[in-house]
C-alpha angles and dihedrals in degrees: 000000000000121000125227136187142192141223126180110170109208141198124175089324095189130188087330092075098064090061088040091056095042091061094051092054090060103057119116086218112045115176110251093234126047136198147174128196109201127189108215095294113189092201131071094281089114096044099047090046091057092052079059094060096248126133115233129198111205114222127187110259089242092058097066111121112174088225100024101054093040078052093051094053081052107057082047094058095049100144089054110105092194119030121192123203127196135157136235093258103056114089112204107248095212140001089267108057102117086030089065093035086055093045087069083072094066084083095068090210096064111096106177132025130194129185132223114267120210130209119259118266091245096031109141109252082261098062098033090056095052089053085045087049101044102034108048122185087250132092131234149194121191143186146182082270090063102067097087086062099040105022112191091000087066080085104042107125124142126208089210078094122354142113133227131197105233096221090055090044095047085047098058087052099262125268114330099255098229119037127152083211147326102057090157098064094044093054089034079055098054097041086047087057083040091066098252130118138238118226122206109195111202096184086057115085160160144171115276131168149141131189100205119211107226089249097050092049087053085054098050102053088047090061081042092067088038094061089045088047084062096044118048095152096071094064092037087057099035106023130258131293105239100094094049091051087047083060100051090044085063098034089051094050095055093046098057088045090068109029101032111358099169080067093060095090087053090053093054088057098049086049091066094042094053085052100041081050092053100041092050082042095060088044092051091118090072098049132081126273089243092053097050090052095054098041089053125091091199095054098167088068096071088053092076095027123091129215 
């Protein structure tokens, strides 16, 4: 019998917790360990997770490392063969949906599996066509040999809901332990070299959405280049990330004429922003500690990080 474990990190999960756990409770698989890594939450996230049954290992805020601290969960769970992550913010969609995320497994080479995320039912026309755009209906399976087709997308994957074979985690040398973001590609990109596939699940779901501020997604982009900064390896292997921005770009603009076309001037605008974040974000290196800090979403990272 397989193994499988489970990781949620949490920080002050809010009301939205009660509806997250309830659908949890639902589902027909549920993994056979489960834990939560909390970083320090003030509310009743801790509480309400060991009502669940989960175990939950409490971190200082200023610990969290999008790779270290999923690592960390990992190397906890060693007897686990399959470990599923998802976040506090991703409601399960059915009672399958790990059910149909473990399913992927059955094909041995497939070292990695993600599920389709859906936008929120009250998600604003911007954040509900970037789930549309990044998570089809349809199912995938991709290898080394698709990057010609997909480029920098070869490697897309997203821990809000995914799975991971331990050995072929273990094998691409676990999650980089300190990350300012994308852990998931990096790791999806090593096991790809590796010789395993990724698997994308379409039937497995959950809800999934964010309504950036202009600013955050500034902010955003700019930890984005600075992830890619650090890992030029990823778009010399897989190619850059300026033609699948190009697609989006297009995609986004006949969406919204047809769904919100008084949004499409905002969107210009964020468009520029996106790219004015990325492009400080690849050219960190020659700005100040301090600025850094303040153009970052993710600011604890730049405590443990040197110039």
């Amino acid at each position: 019998m397989i193994k499988v474990g489970l990781i949620v990190p949490t920080l002050n999960a809010g009301s939205l917790w009660k509806s997250w756990l309830k659908a949890f409770e639902q589902q027909t698989r549920k993994p056979d360990c489960l834990l939560v890594m909390d970083s320090s939450s003030s509310d009743d996230t801790v509480n309400l997770a060991h009502a669940q049954g989960f175990e939950v290992q409490v971190i200082a805020k200023s610990a969290f490392n999008h790779g270290g601290t999923r690592q960390f969960g990992v190397d906890r769970l060693a007897a686990m063969d399959i470990i599923v992550f998802l976040t506090q913010d991703a409601l399960l969609a059915s009672p399958d949906a790990i059910e149909c995320l473990l399913a992927a497994f059955a094909d041995e080479r497939v070292g990695a599996a993600y599920g389709r995320q859906l936008p929120h039912r009250n998600a604003k026309p911007v954040a509900a066509h970037a789930r549309l755009f990044n998570y089809p209906s349809k199912s995938q399976l991709r290898s080394l040999e698709d990057r010609t087709r997909f480029g920098i997308k070869t490697v897309f994957i997203s821990n809000s809901f995914a799975a991971y074979r331990r050995s072929a985690l273990m094998q691409a040398g676990g999650f980089p332990v300190n990350t300012i973001m994308n852990e998931d590609s990096y790791v999806a990109g090593k096991m790809l070299v590796a010789g395993w596939k990724i698997a994308y699940c379409a039937d497995a779901q959950v809800f999934h959405s964010h309504d950036y501020s202009f600013l955050d997604e500034f902010k955003r982009y700019f930890d984005i280049g600075v992830f890619h900064s650090h890992t030029s390896w990823l778009q010399q292997t897989f190619g850059g990330a300026s033609g699948e921005g190009l697609r989006f770009v297009i995609s986004e603009m006949r969406y919204l004429l047809k769904h919100a076309p008084w949004l499409i001037p905002s969107a210009v605008l964020r468009t520029g922003l996106k790219w004015l974040g990325y492009k400080l974000g690849s050219l960190h290196r020659r700005l100040p500690q301090v600025l850094r800090r303040s153009l970052s979403l993710h600011k604890t990272y730049w405590l443990r990080t040197l110039p």
